[in-house]
C-alpha positions as CSV (number, residue, x, y, z in Angstrom):
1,X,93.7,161.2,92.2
2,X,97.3,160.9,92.1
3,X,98.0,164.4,91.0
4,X,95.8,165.7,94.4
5,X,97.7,163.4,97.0
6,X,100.7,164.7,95.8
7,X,99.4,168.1,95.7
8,X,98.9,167.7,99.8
9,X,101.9,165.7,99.8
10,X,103.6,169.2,98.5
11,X,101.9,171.4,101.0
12,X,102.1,169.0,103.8
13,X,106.0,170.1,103.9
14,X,107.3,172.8,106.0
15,X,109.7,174.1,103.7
16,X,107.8,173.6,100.5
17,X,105.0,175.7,102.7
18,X,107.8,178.4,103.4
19,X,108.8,178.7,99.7
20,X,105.4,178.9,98.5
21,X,104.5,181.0,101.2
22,X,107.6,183.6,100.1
23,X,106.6,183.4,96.7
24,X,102.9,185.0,97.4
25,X,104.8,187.8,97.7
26,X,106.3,187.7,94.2
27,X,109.1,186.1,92.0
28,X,112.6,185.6,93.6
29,X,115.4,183.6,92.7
30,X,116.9,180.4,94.1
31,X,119.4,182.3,95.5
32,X,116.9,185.2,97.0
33,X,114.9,182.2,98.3
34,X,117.7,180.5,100.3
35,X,119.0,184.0,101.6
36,X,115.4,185.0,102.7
37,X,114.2,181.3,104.5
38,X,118.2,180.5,105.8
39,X,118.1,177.3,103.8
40,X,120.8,175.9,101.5
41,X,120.9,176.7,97.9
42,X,120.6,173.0,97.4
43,X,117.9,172.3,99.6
44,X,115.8,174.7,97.8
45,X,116.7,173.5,94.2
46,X,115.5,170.3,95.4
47,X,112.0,171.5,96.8
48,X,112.0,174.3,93.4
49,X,111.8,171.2,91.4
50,X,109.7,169.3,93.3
51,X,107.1,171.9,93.3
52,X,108.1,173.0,89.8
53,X,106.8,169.0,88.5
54,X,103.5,169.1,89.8
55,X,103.3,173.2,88.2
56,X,102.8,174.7,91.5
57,X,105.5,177.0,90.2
58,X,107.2,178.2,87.5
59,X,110.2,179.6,86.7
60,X,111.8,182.1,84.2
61,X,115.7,182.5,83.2
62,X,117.4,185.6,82.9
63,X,121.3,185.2,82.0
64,X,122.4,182.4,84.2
65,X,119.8,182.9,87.2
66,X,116.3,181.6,87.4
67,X,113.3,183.2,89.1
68,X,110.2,181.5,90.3
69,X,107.2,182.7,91.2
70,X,103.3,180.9,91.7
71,X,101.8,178.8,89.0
72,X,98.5,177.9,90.6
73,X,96.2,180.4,92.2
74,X,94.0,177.9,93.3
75,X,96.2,176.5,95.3
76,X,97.8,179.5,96.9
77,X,93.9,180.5,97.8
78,X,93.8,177.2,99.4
79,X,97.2,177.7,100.9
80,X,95.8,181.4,102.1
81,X,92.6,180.1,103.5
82,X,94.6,177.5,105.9
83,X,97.1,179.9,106.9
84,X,94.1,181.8,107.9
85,X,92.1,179.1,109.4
86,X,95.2,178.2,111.4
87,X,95.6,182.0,112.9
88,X,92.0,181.8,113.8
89,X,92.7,178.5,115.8
């Protein structure tokens, strides 16, 4: 049951919820990510490895960058369904 709260925990976050949000869209890398949401590189490292612990995303190196993209579909449906349920409200 731990491993679920602090799945919500994750997507009870604004900008985790941007990031993950951003990344339906594909792989980018920290630096894309912080560019594209106007956040500091820093601040998205941090939530990058938050997310990365629980494996809502993962992450591959090429040269000295890393790009990260979804690990879970099951919980980017379940993010997709709220966003949804939320427009429809």
């Amino acid at each position: 049951m731990f491993i679920v709260s602090q799945t919500f925990k994750a997507l009870s976050d604004p900008t985790r919820l941007r990031i993950l949000h951003l990344l339906f869209g594909g792989e980018y890398s920290v630096n894309e990510i912080a560019e594209k949401l106007s956040l500091l590189q820093s601040t998205v490292s941090h939530q990058l490895r938050f997310l990365k612990n629980l494996r809502l995303v993962k992450f591959r190196r090429e040269g000295t960058s890393l790009y990260y993209s979804h690990d879970d579909e099951h919980v980017m449906d379940i993010l997709k369904q709220t966003i949804e349920h939320a427009h429809h409200h």
